[in-house]
N, C-alpha and C positions, 0 to 999 in steps of 0.2 A: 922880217927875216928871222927873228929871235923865236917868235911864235911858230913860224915855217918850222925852224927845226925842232923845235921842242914839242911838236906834235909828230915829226917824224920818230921823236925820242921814245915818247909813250905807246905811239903803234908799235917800231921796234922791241919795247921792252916784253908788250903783248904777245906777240907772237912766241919770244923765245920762255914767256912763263906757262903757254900754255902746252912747250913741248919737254917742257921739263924741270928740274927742282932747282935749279942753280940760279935762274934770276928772281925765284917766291925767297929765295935764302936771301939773297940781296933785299929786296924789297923789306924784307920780315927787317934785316938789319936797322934799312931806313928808319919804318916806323917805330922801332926799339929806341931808335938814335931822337926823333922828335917826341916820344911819346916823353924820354926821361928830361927831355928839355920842356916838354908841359908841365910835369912835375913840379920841377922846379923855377918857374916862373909864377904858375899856381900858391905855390907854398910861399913866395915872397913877395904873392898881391894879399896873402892873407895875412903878412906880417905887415905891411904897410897899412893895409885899413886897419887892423888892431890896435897898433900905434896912434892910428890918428882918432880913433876911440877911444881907447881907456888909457893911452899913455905906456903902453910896452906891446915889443912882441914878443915874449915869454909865452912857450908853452903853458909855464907855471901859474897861469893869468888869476887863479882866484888868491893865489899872494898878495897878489897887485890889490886887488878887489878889497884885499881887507883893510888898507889902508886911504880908501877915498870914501867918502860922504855918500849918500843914501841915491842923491838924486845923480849924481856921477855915476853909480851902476844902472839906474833905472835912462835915464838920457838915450847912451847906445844904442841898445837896442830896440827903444823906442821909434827913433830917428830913423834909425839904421830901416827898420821894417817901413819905412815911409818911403824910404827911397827903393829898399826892396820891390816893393810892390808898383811902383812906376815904372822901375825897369823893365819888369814882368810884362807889364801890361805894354810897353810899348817895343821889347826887343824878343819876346818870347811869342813865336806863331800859335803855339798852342796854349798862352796864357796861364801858364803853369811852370817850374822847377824843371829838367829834365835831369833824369840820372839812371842807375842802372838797369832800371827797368823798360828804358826805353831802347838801349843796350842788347839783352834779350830779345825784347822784342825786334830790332832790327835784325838781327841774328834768324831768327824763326819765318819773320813775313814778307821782311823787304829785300832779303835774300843779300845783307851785310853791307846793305849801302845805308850810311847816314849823310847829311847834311854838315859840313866843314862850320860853315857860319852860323846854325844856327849850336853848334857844338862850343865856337866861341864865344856869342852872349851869353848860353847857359853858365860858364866857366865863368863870368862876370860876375851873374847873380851869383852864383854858389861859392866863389870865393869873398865876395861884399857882407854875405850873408853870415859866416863863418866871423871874417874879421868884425864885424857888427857884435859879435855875440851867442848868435843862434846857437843851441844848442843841439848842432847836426854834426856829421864825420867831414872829414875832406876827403875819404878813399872811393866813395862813391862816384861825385864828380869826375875824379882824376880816372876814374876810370870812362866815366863817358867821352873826356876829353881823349883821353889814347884810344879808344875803340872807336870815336870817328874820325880821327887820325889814318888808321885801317881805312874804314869806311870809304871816305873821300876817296883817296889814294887809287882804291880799286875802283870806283865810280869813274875817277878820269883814266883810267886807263880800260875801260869796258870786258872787267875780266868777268871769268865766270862764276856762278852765283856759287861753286865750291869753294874757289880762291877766292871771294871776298869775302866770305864768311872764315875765312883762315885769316887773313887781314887783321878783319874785325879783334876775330881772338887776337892777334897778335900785339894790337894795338892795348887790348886789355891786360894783355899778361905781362909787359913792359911797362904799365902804369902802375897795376898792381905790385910787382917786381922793383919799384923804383920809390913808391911811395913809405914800404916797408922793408926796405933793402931786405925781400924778400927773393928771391930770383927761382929758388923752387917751389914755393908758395903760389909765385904768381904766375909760372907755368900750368900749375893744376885747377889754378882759381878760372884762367880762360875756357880750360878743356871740361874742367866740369860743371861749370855754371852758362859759359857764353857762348861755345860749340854743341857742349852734350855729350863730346864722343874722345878717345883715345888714338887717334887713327894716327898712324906713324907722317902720315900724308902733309897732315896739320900740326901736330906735336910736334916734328921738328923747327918747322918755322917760327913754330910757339916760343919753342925753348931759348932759339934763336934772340930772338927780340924780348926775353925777359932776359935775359943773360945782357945783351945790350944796356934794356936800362938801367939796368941795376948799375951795371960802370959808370953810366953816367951820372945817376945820383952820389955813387958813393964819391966820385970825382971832385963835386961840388960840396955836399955836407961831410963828407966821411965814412967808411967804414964802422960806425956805430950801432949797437943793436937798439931798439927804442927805449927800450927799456934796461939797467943794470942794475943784474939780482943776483944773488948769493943762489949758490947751485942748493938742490932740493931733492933728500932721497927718500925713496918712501920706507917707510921704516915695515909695514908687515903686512902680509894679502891679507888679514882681517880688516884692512882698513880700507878696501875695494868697496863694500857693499857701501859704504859713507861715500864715496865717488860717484856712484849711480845713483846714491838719490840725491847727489846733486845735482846730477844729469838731469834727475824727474822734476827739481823744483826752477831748474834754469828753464824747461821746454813750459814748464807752465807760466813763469813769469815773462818768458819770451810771447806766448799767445795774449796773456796779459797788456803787456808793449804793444801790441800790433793792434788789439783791440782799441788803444786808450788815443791812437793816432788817428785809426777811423773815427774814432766816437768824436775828436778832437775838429775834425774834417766837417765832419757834419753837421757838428754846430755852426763852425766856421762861415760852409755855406748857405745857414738858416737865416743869419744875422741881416738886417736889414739896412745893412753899408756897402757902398762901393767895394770891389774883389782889391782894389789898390790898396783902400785902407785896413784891410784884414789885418797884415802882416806888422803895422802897426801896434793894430793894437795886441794882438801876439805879441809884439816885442816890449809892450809893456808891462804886460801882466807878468813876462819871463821877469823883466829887470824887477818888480818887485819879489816875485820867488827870491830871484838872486841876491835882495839884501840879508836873507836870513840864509840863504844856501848859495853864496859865489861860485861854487865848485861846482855848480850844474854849466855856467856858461864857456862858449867853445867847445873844440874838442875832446876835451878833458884828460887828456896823459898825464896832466900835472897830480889831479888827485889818485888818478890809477897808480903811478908812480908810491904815491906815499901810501896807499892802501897794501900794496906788497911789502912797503920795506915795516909793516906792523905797530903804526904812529895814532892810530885811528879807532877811536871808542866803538863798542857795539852798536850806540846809539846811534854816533855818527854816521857808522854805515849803513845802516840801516835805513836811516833819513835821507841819507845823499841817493840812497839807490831809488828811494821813495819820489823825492823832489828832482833826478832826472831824468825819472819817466816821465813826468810829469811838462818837466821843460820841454823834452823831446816832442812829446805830445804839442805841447802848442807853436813850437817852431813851424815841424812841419804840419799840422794841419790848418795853420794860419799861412804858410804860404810861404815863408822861408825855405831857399834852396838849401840842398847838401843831402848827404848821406845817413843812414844809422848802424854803419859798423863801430864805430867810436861811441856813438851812446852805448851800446851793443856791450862795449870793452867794459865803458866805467860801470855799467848795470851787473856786470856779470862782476866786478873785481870787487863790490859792494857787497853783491850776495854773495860769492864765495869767500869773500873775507866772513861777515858775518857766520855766516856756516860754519867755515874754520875755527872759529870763535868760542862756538857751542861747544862745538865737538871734540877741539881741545880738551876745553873745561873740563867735559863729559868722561874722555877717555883720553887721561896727559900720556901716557902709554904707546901706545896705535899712534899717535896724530904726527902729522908730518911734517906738520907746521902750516901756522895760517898762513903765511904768504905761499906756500904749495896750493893752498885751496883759492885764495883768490887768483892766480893764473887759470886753476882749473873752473871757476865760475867765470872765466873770461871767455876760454876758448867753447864753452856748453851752451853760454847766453847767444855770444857771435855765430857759432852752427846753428844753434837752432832761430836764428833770425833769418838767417843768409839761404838755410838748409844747403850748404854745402863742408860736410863733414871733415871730410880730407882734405881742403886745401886752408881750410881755417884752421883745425888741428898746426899745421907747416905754420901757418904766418903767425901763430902764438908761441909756436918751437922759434921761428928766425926772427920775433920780436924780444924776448925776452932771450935769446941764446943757452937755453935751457930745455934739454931733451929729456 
């Protein structure tokens, strides 16, 4: 009987979405309402492995780091990648990570249908993966998690391949929206990277369900911006052209990155070991990095954090930006789930500090302050990684609360 009606529920809904906007606004609502309770479920399976890893869930984790023994950083994500790569191998169809590119591509070929289930072992690995260590983003994930949220959604309800591709978006821009108590960020991050288009058809629904999750995050953690920094003015348009070539050296270290993940990949697959044990030993090689560089593991906010507030030697940065390309690198081309808008953040908050650095020195005059330039080698690294200009510009504005 329960089935009886709940399939007369989904035909019903069908028909009235396909004559008009008032039930895609409802639905858009829905998926906003479960996408920001992904979020946040996500975020506190990645505080629970963390804990049961290195003994905190502090963002701030290479704090932590500094105060345990050699073989206590190198352990985690040693382990951690052992269990990574079984999970893989036995809950993942295509024996690999899934994340935003597979996102995309549902978007473009499968006309915004994704798979529900295989949506939430992914969220398995890529949160186990994170809380292990890895040195990937969580925003990735969390977006594939909300965009087949969409996906599903419209799959059981047999809509048309317009409206489930608005879905899709909608499910992404309430992730993104919720992840970065971003809500206009993560309206433009669906339209311009996961639909393509501006069309009022779908922006509204969009808007709809970033607006959503964002209430529902902020409900749960707070009204906080990710980051808190002292406001930053620019002191003189002579001091533009030192902006653009930081633009020039974040797109080249951005090709850089991308390069050293392929190149990372390709050895990965050369190696003459089981695809289970890769991620291993990835997570070994990382935990040794991480005894001379703790700040490459996780996330990384904790060291973006102290990078803006100007605590951090030349050297420093310059080594940290070094050593987590580097981590990055072997995360993901060994097989470790997750994202790289968060390496994306601390690469760019490294080189831009560092820059700010110089340039200071150079001309104390003009400068506007290094933590003005490490925000801006955040938001130059993360577009030119993501290439999505304008919605990353927004979620560096609504991360740091500084326009």
């Amino acid at each position: 009987m329960i089935r009886f009606s709940l399939s007369r529920f989904y035909v019903r809904i069908r028909r009235i979405t396909q004559s008009g906007h008032t039930a895609l606004s409802v639905l858009a609502f829905a998926v906003g309402v479960g996408a920001g309770g992904a979020v946040i479920l996500f975020r506190e399976t990645i505080a629970m492995v963390q804990t049961l890893s290195f003994g905190t869930s502090s963002e701030r984790l290479f704090v932590h780091l500094e105060t345990l023994h050699w073989w206590q950083i190198v352990a985690p994500p040693a382990i951690g990648g052992l269990i990574i790569g079984i999970l893989v191998k036995y809950l993942m169809p295509s024996n690999r990570p899934e994340g935003v590119a597979d996102v995309i591509e549902a978007a473009a070929l499968r006309g915004g249908r994704m798979s529900g289930l295989t949506a939430m072992k992914a969220a398995v690995v890529n949160a186990c993966s994170i809380g292990f260590g890895a040195s990937v983003g969580r925003e990735g994930p969390v977006v594939h998690s909300g965009a087949a949220l969409g996906g599903w959604l419209a799959a059981r309800l047999h809509l048309t391949r317009s409206v489930s591709r608005t879905l899709l978006g909608c499910g992404a821009a309430a992730a993104v929206a919720a992840s970065f108590n971003a809500p206009i960020a993560g309206a433009l991050f669906a339209s311009e990277v996961v639909i393509g288009h501006y069309a009022l058809s779908a922006f509204a629904p969009i808007v709809i369900a970033s607006v959503t999750g964002t209430a529902i995050s902020r409900f749960y953690f707070g009204d906080f911006p990710a980051f808190v920094i002292h406001e930053h003015v620019i002191e003189s348009f002579w001091e533009f052209p030192a902006f653009v070539g930081l633009g020039i050296l974040a797109g080249l270290t951005a090709m850089g990155f991308m390069k050293s993940i392929m190149m990372s990949r390709s050895i990965a697959q050369q190696l003459p070991i089981a695809d289970f044990l890769k991620p291993a030993l990835g997570g070994t090689l990382l935990g040794f990095v991480a005894i001379w560089y703790p700040q490459v593991l996780g996330i990384g906010y904790g060291v973006t954090e102290a990078a803006m507030m100007e605590p951090l030697t030349l050297f420093l940065l310059v080594s940290i930006c070094l050593a987590k390309i580097l981590a990055t690198a072997l995360s993901i081309g060994f097989g470790f789930g997750g994202g790289v808008f968060s390496p994306a953040l601390v690469i760019g908050a490294m080189l831009g500090g560092s820059y700010g650095m110089v340039f200071t020195g150079l001309f104390p005059d003009l400068s506007t302050g290094i933590g003005a330039y490490t925000i801006l080698g955040m938001g130059a690294m993360a577009a030119a990684m993501l290439g999505a200009p304008i919605s990353t510009a927004l979620i560096i504005f609504e991360m740091t609360g500084d326009y």
